[in-house]
C-alpha positions, 0 to 999 in steps of 0.5 A: 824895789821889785813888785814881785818880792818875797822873803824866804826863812829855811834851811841851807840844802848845799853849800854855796855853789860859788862860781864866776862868769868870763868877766869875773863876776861872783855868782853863788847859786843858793837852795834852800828848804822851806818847812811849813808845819800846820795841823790838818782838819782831824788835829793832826799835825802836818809838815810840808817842806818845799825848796826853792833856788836863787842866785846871788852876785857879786860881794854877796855872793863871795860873802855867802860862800865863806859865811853860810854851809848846808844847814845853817837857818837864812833869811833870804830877800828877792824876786822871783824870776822865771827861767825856760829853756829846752832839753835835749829832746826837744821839750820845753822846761821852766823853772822859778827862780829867787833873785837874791838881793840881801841873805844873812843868817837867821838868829832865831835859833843860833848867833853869829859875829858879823865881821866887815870885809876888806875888799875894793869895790873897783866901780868906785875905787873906795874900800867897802871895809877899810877907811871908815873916816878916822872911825874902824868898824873893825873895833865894833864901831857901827854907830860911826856914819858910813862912807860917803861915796865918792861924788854921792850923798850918804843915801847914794849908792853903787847897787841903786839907782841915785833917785 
């Protein structure tokens, strides 16, 4: 777990900016609006609303892209990154950045149906979805234990590392 993490609870400003790079690897880029509601020294009451971006890879960011649109409520979970570059003129720009790990919907104030994807995970040859051991997940069965992976234990798998 990174040292530096931080959870976000805001609103969709865009939808998911779905893209991938020459490898094929699914990148979204994320902005979300954060609002911070407090009352000033005189009572008053006050609202602050700050925005912030992330990116999010691979399934998740293929998940986010069909699942979340602008002005939905998320939770989202990462660390922050800092990013410099140069302009055209010459001068040095920076920015910081959520490196998204886990983002989901928030139930706070809305519901959603979770429904599992069929897709092949190719670093493993398993399917993320399909064959849950005799057991589908699709019928609402999330007591059944998770796959294995192949050559792991249950607590093993391919996003960290097995220690």
């Amino acid at each position: 777990m990174p040292v530096n993490s931080v959870t976000l609870v805001g609103n969709m400003v865009d939808d998911p900016e779905l893209s991938f790079t020459p490898s094929g690897i699914a990148k979204a880029n994320i902005r979300v609006a954060v609002n911070r509601i407090y009352n000033d020294r005189d009572g008053n009451r006050q609202e602050e609303t700050s925005f912030f971006g992330g990116t999010l890879w691979r399934e998740a960011a293929e998940n986010a892209s069909e699942s979340l649109k602008k002005g939905m409520r998320v939770i989202i979970t990462g660390s922050l990154e800092q990013r410099s570059w140069e302009n055209k003129e010459g001068e040095r720009r920076s920015v910081v950045e959520v490196r998204i790990d886990e983002m989901g919907p928030s139930l706070r104030w809305a519901s959603a149906q979770v429904r599992r994807n069929n897709r092949t995970d190719p670093g493993r040859g398993v399917s993320n979805g399909g064959d849950w051991g005799g057991q589908s997940r699709e019928g609402g069965d999330w007591n059944a234990p998770p796959p294995v992976p192949v050559g792991g234990t249950p607590e093993a798998s391919a996003d960290e590392a097995p220690f």
